[in-house]
C-alpha positions as a Markdown table, in Angstrom:
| # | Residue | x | y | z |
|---|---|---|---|---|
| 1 | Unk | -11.9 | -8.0 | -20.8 |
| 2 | Unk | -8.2 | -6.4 | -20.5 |
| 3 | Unk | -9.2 | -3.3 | -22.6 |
| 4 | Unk | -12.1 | -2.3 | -19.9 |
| 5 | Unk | -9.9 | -3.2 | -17.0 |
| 6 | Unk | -7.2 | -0.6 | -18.0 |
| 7 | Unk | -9.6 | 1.7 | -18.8 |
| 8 | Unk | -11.2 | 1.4 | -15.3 |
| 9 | Unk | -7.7 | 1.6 | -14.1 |
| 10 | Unk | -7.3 | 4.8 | -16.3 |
| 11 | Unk | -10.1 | 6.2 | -15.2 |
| 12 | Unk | -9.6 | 5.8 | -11.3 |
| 13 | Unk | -6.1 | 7.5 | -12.0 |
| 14 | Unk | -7.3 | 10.4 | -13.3 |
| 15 | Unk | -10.4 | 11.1 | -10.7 |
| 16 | Unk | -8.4 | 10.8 | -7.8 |
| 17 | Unk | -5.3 | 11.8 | -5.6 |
| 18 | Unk | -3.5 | 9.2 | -4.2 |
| 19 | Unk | -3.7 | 7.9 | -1.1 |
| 20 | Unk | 0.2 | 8.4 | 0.0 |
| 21 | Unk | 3.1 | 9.4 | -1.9 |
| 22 | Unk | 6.5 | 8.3 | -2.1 |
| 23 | Unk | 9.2 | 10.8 | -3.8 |
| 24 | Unk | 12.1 | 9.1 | -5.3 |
| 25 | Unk | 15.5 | 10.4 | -4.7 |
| 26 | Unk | 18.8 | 8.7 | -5.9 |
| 27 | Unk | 21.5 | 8.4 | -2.9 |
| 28 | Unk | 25.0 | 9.8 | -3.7 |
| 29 | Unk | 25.9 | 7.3 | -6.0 |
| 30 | Unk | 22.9 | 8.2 | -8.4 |
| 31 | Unk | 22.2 | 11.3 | -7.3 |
| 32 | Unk | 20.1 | 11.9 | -10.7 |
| 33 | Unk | 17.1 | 9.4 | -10.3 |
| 34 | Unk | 14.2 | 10.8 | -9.6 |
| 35 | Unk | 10.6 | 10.0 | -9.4 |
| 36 | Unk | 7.2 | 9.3 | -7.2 |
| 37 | Unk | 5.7 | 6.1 | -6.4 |
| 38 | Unk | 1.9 | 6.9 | -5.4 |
| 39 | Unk | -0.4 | 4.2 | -3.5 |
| 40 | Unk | -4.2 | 4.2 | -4.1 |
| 41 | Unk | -6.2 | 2.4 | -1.3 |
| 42 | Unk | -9.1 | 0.2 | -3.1 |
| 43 | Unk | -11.5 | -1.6 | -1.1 |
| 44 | Unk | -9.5 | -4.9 | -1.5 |
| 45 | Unk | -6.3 | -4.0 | -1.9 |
| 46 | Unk | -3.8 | -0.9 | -3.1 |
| 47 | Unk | -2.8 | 0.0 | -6.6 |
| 48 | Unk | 0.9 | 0.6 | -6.7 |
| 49 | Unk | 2.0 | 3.1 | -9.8 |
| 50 | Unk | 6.0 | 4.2 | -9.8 |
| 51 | Unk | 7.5 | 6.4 | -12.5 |
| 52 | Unk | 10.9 | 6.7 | -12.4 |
| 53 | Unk | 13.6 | 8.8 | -14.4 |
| 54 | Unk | 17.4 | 8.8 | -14.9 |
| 55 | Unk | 18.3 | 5.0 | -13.5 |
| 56 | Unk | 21.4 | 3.8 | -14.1 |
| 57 | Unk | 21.9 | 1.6 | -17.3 |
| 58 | Unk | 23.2 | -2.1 | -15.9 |
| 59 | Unk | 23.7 | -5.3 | -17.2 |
| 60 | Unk | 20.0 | -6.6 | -17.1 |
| 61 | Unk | 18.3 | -3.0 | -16.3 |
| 62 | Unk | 16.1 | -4.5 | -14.0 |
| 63 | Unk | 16.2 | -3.1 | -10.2 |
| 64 | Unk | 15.0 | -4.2 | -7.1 |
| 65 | Unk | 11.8 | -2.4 | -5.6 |
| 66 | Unk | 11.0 | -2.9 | -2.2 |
| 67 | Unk | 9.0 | -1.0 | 1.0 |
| 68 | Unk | 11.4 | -1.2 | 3.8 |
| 69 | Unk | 10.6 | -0.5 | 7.5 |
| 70 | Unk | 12.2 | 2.2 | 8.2 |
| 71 | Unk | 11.0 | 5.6 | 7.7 |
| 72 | Unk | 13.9 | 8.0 | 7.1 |
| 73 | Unk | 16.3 | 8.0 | 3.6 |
| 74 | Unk | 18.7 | 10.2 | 5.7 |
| 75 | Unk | 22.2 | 9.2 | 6.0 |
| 76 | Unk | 22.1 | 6.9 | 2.4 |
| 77 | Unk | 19.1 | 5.1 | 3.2 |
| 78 | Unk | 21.0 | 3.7 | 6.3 |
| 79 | Unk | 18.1 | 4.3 | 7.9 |
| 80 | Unk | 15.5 | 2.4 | 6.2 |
| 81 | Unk | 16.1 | -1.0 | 7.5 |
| 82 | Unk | 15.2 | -4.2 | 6.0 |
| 83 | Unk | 12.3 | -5.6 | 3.9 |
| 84 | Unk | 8.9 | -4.7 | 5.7 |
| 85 | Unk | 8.0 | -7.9 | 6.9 |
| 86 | Unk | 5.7 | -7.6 | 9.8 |
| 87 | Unk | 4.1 | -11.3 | 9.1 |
| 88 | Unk | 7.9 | -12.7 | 9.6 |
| 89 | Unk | 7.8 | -14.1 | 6.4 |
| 90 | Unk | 10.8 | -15.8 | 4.4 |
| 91 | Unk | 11.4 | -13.2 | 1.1 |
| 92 | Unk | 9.8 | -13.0 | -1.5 |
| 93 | Unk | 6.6 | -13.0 | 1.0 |
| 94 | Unk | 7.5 | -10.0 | 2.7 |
| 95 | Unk | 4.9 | -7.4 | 2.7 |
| 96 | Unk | 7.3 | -5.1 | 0.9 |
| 97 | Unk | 8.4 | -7.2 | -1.7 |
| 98 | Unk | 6.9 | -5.3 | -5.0 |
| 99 | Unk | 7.3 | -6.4 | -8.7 |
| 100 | Unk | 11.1 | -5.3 | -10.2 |
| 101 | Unk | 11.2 | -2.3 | -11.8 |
| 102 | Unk | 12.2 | -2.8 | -15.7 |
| 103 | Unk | 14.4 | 0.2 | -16.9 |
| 104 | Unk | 13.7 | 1.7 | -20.6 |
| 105 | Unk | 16.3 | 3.7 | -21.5 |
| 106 | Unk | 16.8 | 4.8 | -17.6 |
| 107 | Unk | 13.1 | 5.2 | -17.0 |
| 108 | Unk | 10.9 | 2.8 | -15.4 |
| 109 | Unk | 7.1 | 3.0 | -15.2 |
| 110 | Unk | 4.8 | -0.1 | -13.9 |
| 111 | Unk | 1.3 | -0.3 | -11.8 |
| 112 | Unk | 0.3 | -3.0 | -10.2 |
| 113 | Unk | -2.3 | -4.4 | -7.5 |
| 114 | Unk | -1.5 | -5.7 | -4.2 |
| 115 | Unk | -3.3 | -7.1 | -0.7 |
| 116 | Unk | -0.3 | -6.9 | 0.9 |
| 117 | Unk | -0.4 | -4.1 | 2.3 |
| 118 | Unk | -3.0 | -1.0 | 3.2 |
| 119 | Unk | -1.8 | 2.4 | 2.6 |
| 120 | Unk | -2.7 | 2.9 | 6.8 |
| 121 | Unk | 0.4 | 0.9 | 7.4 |
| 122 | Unk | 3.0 | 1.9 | 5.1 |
| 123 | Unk | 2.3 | 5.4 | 5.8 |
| 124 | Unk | 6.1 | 6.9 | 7.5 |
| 125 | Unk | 8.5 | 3.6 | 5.8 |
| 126 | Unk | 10.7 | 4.1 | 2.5 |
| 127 | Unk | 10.8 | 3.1 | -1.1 |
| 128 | Unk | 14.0 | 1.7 | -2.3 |
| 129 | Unk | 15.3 | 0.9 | -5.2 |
| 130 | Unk | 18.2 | -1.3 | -5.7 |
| 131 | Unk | 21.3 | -1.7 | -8.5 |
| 132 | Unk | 20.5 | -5.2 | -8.7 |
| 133 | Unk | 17.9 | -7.4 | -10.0 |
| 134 | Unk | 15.9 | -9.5 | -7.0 |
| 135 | Unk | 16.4 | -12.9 | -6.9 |
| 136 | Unk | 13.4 | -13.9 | -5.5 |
| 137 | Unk | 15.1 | -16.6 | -3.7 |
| 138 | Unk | 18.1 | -15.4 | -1.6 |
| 139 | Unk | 17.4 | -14.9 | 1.8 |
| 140 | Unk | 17.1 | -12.4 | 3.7 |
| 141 | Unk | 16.2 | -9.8 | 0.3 |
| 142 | Unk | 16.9 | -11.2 | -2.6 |
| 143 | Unk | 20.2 | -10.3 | -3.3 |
| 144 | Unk | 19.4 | -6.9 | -4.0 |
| 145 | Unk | 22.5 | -5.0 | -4.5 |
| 146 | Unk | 23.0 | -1.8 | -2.8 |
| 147 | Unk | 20.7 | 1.1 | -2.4 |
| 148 | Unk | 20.2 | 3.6 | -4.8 |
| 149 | Unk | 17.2 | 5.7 | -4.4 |
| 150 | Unk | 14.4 | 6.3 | -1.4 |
| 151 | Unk | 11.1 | 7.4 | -0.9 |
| 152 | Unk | 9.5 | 8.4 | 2.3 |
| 153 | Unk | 6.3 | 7.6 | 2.2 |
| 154 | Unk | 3.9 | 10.2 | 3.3 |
């Protein structure tokens, strides 16, 4: 059953542009990450695929991935705000909260599916990645770390 659900995955990937893109971009502190996170709307949810380069290598290597509401990485991301959260949830049931992203060797590649969101309202808020592992507990983001890298999504 797994084999033909990545295959269906594969297959959707390759017939089709995403719906909105996010380019990655490390802050001054790691100016040398790079990457795109892309967002497919499906009728029941979005598909979420992020390939990242050049992160930093930490003591786990596992960094925080979240959609904040702001909509500008200006300034070092001080623009980007908190967790989007328009249902007021308590973290880790934001509707930005996304699975961590696992670093191999400084790159970082995942997919996953999500009803969360819809690419409609994302559209003009950031991608951030964080030096620290998430929690998933801390209030009011997990005990992120800092900022790193940004992506306006577009």
């Amino acid at each position: 059953m797994q084999n033909n659900i990545d295959k269906q995955i594969f297959k959707y990937l390759t017939s089709h542009n995403a719906s909105a893109t996010a380019k990655i971009e490390g802050g001054s502190a790691y100016p040398q990450i790079t990457g795109v996170v892309e967002f497919y709307q499906l009728q029941n949810g979005v598909l979420v695929v992020a390939d990242i380069d050049n992160l930093p290598q930490t003591e786990t290597n596992i960094f925080a991935f979240h959609i904040h509401e702001g909509g500008s990485c200006e300034n070092d991301f001080s623009l980007t705000g908190g967790h989007y959260n328009p249902q007021g949830a308590m973290h880790p049931s934001h509707a930005g909260d996304m699975p961590p992203l696992f670093s191999n060797g400084g790159s970082a590649w995942q997919a996953f599916f999500t009803n969360r969101i819809s690419v409609n309202e994302i559209i003009g808020k950031t991608v951030i990645i964080h030096d620290k592992v998430d929690d998933f507990t801390s209030q009011p983001s997990g005990n992120s770390g800092n900022k790193i890298a940004c992506g306006e999504i577009k």
